[in-house]
N, C-alpha and C positions, 0 to 999 in steps of 0.2 A: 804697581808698586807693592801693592799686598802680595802676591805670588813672588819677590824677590824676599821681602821681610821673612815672609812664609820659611823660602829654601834657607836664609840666612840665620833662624830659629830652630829649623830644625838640622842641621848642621852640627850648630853648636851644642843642641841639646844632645844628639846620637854620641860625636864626639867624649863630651865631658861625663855622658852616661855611661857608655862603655868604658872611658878609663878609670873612673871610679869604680865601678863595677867591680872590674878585672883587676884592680890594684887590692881592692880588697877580700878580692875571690867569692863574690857573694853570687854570681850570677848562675841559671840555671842550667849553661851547658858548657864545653869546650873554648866557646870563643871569649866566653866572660871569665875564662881561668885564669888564675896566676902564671902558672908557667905560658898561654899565649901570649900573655900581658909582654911578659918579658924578652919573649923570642919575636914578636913586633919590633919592639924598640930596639933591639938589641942588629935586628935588620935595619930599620931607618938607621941606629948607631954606625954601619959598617955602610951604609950607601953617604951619608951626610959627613964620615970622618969625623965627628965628634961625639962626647960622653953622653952616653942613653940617659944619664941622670938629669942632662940638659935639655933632652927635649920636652919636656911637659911645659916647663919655663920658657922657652922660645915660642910653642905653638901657642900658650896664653897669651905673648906680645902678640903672635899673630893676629889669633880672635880679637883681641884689643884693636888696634890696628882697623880691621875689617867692620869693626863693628862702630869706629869714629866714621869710616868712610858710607858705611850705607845710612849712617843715621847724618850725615854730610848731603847724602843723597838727598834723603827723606825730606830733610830741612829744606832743602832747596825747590824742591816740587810743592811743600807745605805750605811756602812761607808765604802766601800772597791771602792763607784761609788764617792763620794763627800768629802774623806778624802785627798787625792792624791792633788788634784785639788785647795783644800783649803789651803795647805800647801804651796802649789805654788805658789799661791795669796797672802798669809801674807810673805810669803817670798820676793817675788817682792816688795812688798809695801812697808816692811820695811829695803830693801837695801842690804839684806842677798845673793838676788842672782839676775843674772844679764837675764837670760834665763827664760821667763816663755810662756808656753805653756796649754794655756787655751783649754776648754774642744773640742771647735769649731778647732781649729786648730788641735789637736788628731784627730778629724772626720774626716778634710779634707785630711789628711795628710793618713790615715785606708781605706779611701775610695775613694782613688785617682786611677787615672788608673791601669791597670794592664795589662803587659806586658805578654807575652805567652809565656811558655818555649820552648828553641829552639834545 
């Protein structure tokens, strides 16, 4: 799961780093230029049939999007370490139960001594 968050972070960060980059022309060679910025888009413009002005906005819904579904993921693979826990904690908090046992005291309590059978 971490090597998919991993490709899925850095994804988003190459993406949104190059296009800032290159919209603001800061970058130190050719591909971080303004004029590639524009001749990019202006090709996805002419393969996609719509206004280069609209892609930055559509590929934001995309990231958005992709990034409900791997954290969709996440949650699903997660939820049997951090569901337990969280129930506990809203429950405490909001007066439903009077016992709560947080994750630290689980540990101490698993990995307390141990006595030798006799």
């Amino acid at each position: 799961m971490r090597k998919i968050l991993i490709l899925w972070a850095a994804t988003i960060v190459f993406f949104w780093g190059w296009y800032f980059m290159s919209y603001y022309n800061t970058g130190p060679s050719f591909f971080f230029s303004r004029g590639f910025h524009d001749h990019m888009f202006n090709v996805y413009s002419n393969i996609l049939q719509i206004p280069a002005s609209e892609i930055p906005l559509k590929l934001a819904y995309v990231f958005v999007v992709d990034t409900l579904i791997v954290f969709g993921i996440a949650a699903l693979r997660w939820y049997k370490h951090w569901l337990p826990q969280s129930w506990n904690f809203i429950k405490h908090k909001l007066g439903l139960s009077s016992s709560y046992a947080s994750r630290d005291k689980i540990n101490a309590v698993a990995g307390g001594r141990v006595h030798p059978a006799e």
